[in-house]
Backbone as CSV, one residue per row, in Angstrom:
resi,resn,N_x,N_y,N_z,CA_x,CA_y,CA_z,C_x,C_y,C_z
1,UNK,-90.384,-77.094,63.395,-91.386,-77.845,62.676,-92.309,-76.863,61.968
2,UNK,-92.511,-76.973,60.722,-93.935,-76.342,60.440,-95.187,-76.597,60.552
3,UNK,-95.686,-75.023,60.190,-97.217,-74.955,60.985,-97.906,-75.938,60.013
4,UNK,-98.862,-76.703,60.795,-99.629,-77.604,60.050,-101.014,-76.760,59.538
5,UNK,-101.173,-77.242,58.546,-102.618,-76.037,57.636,-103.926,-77.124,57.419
6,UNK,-104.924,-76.523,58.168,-106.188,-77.325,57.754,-106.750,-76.767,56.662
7,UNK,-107.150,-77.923,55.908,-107.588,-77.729,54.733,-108.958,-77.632,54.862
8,UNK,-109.968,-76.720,53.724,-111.189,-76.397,54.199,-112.323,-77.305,53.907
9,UNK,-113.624,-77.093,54.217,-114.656,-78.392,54.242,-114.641,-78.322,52.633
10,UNK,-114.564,-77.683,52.014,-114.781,-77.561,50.640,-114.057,-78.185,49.410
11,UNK,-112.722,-78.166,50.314,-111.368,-78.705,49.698,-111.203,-80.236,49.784
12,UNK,-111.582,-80.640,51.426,-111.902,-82.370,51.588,-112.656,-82.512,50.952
13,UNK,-113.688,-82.306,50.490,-114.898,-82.585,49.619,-114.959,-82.679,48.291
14,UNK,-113.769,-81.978,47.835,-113.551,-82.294,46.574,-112.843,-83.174,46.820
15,UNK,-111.511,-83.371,47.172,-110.291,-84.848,47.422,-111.260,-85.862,47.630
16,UNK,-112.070,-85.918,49.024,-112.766,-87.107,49.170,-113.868,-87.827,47.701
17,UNK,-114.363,-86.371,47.246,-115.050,-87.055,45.756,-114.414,-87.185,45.136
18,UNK,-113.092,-86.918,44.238,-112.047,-87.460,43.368,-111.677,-88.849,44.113
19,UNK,-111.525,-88.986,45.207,-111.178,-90.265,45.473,-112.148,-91.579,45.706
20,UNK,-113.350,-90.839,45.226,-114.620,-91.453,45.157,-114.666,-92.019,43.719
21,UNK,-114.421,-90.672,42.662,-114.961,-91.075,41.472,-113.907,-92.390,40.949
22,UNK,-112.548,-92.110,41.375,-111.226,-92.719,41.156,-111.498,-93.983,41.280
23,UNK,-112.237,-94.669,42.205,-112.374,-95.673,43.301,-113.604,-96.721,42.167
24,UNK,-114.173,-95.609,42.190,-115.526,-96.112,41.064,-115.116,-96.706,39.606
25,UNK,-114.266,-96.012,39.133,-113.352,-96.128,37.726,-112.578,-97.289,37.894
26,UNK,-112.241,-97.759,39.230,-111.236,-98.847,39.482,-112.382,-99.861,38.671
27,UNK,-113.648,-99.416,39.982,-114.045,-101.021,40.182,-114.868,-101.190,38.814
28,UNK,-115.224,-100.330,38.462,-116.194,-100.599,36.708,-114.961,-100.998,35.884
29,UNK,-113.663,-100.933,35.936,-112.566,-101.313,35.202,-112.119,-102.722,35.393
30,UNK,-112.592,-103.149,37.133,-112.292,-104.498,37.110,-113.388,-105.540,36.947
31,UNK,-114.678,-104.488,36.844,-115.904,-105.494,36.526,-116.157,-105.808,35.474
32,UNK,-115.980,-104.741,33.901,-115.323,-105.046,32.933,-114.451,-106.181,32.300
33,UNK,-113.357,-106.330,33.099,-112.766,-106.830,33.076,-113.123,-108.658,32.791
34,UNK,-113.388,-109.074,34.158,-114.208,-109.452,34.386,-115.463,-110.345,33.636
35,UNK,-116.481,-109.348,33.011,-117.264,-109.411,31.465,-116.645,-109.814,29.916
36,UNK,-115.419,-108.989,30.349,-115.207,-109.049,28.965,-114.456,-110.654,29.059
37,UNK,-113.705,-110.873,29.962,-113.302,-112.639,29.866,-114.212,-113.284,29.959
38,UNK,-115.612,-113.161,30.335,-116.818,-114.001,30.375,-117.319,-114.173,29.150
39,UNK,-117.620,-113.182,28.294,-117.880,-113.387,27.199,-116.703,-113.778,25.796
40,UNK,-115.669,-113.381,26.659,-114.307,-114.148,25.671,-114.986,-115.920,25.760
41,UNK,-114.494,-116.076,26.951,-114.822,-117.500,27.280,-116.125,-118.178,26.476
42,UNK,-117.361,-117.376,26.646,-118.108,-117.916,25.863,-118.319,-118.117,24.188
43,UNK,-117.682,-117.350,23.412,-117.357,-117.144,22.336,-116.567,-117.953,21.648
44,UNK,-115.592,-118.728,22.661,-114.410,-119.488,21.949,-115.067,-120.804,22.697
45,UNK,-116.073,-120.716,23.016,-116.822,-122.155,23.701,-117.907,-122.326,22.853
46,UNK,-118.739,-121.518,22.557,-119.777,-121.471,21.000,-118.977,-122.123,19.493
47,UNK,-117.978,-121.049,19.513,-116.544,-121.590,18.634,-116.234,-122.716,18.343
48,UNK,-115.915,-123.096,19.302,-115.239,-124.499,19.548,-116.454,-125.036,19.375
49,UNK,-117.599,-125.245,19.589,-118.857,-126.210,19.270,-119.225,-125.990,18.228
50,UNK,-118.953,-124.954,17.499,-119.714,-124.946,15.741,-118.155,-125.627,15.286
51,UNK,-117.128,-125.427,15.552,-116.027,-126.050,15.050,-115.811,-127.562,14.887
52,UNK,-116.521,-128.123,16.297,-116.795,-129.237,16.399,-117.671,-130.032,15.205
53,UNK,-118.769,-128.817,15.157,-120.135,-129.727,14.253,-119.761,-129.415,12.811
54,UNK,-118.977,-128.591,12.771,-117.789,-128.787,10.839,-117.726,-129.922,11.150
55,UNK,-116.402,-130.557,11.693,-115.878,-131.493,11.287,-116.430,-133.055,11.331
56,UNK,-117.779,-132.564,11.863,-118.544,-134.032,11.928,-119.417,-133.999,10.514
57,UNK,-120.136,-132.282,10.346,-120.425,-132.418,8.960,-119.416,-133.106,8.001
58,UNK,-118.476,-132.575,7.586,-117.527,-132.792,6.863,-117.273,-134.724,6.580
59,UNK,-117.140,-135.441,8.323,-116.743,-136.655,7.784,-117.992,-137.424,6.951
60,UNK,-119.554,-136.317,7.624,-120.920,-137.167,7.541,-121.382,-136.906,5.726
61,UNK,-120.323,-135.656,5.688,-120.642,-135.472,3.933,-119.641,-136.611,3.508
62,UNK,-118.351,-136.374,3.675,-117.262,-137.940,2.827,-117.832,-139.192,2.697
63,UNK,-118.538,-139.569,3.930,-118.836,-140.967,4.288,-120.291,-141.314,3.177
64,UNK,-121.036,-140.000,3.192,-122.232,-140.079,2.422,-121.769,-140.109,0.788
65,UNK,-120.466,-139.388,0.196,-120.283,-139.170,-1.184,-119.357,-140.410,-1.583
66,UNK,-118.624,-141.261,-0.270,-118.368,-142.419,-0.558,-118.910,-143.710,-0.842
67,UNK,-120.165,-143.634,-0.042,-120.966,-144.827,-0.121,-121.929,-144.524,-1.532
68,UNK,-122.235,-143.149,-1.810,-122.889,-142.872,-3.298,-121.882,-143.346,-4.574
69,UNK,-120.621,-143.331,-4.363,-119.641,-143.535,-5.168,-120.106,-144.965,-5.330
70,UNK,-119.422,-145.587,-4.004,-119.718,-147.161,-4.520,-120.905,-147.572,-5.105
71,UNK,-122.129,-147.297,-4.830,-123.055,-147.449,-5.327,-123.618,-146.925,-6.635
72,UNK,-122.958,-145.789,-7.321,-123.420,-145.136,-8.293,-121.943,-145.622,-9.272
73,UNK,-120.836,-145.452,-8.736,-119.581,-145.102,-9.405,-119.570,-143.341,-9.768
74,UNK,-118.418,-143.155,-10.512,-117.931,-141.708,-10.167,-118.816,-141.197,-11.499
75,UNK,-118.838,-139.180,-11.241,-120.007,-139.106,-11.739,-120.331,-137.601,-11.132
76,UNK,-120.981,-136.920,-11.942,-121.573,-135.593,-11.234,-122.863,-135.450,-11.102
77,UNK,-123.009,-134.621,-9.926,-124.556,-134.415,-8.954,-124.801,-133.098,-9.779
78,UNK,-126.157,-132.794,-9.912,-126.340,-131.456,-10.514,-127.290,-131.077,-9.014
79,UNK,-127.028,-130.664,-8.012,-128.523,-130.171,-6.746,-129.527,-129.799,-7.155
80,UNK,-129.326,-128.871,-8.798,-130.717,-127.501,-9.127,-131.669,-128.767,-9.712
81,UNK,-131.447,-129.561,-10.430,-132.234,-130.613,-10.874,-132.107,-131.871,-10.123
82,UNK,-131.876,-132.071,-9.471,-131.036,-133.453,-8.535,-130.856,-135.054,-9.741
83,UNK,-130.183,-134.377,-10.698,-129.730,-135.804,-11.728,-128.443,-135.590,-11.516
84,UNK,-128.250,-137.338,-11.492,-126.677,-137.455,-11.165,-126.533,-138.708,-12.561
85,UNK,-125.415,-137.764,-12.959,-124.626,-138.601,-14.624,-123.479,-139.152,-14.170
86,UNK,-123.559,-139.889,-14.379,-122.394,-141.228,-14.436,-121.075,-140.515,-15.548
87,UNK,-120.080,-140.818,-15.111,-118.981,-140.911,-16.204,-118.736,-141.849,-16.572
88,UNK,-119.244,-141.694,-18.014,-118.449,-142.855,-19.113,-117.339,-143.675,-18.881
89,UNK,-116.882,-144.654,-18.833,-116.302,-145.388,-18.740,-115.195,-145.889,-19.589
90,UNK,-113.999,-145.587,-19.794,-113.844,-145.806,-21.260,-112.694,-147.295,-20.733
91,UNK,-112.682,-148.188,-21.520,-112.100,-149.563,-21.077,-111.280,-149.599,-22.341
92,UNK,-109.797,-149.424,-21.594,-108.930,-149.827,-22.775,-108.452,-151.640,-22.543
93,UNK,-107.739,-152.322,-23.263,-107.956,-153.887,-23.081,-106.669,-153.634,-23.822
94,UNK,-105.548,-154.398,-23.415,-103.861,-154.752,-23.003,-103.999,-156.261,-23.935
95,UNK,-103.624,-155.935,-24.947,-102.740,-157.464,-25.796,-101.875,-157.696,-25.212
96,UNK,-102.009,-158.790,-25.301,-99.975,-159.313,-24.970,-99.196,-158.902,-25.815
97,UNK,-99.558,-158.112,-27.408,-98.501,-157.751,-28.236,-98.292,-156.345,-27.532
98,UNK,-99.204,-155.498,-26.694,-99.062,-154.301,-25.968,-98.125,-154.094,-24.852
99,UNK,-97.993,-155.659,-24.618,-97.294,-155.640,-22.708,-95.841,-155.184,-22.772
């Protein structure tokens, strides 16, 4: 069998602190970890709620430029002056010598 060799206080002391710092690197790697899915999570949950309030803008603008339609007929908004012009209308009228 061979001779077994003790290693010196100086030598454990370094191994034992490498296996310290090692240990440390784990756990800041899994606490990280950790963070960074927490704030994933929150991001695509903010996300998803401004995504949400598009598409309610969106139907609350249609529903608003539809009911202006019916009420105005079709027609352009100017915002910088807020006048809204009607489009002309042009009415063509069908003879029976046309049909």
């Amino acid at each position: 069998m061979a001779e077994q060799i003790k290693f010196t206080e100086e030598e454990v002391g370094k191994i034992n602190q490498l296996r310290q710092e090692v240990s440390n690197v784990f756990t800041q790697l899994g606490q990280l970890a950790i963070e960074k899915k927490r704030r994933i999570d929150e991001v695509e949950q903010i996300e998803k709620q401004l995504l949400d309030s598009h598409s309610k803008l969106v139907n609350q603008e249609k529903e608003l430029f539809e009911s202006l339609n019916e009420k105005y007929g079709d027609g352009n908004y100017d915002p910088a002056t807020n006048v809204f012009t009607p489009v002309e209308k042009t009415e063509e009228t069908v003879t029976d010598e046309q049909k």
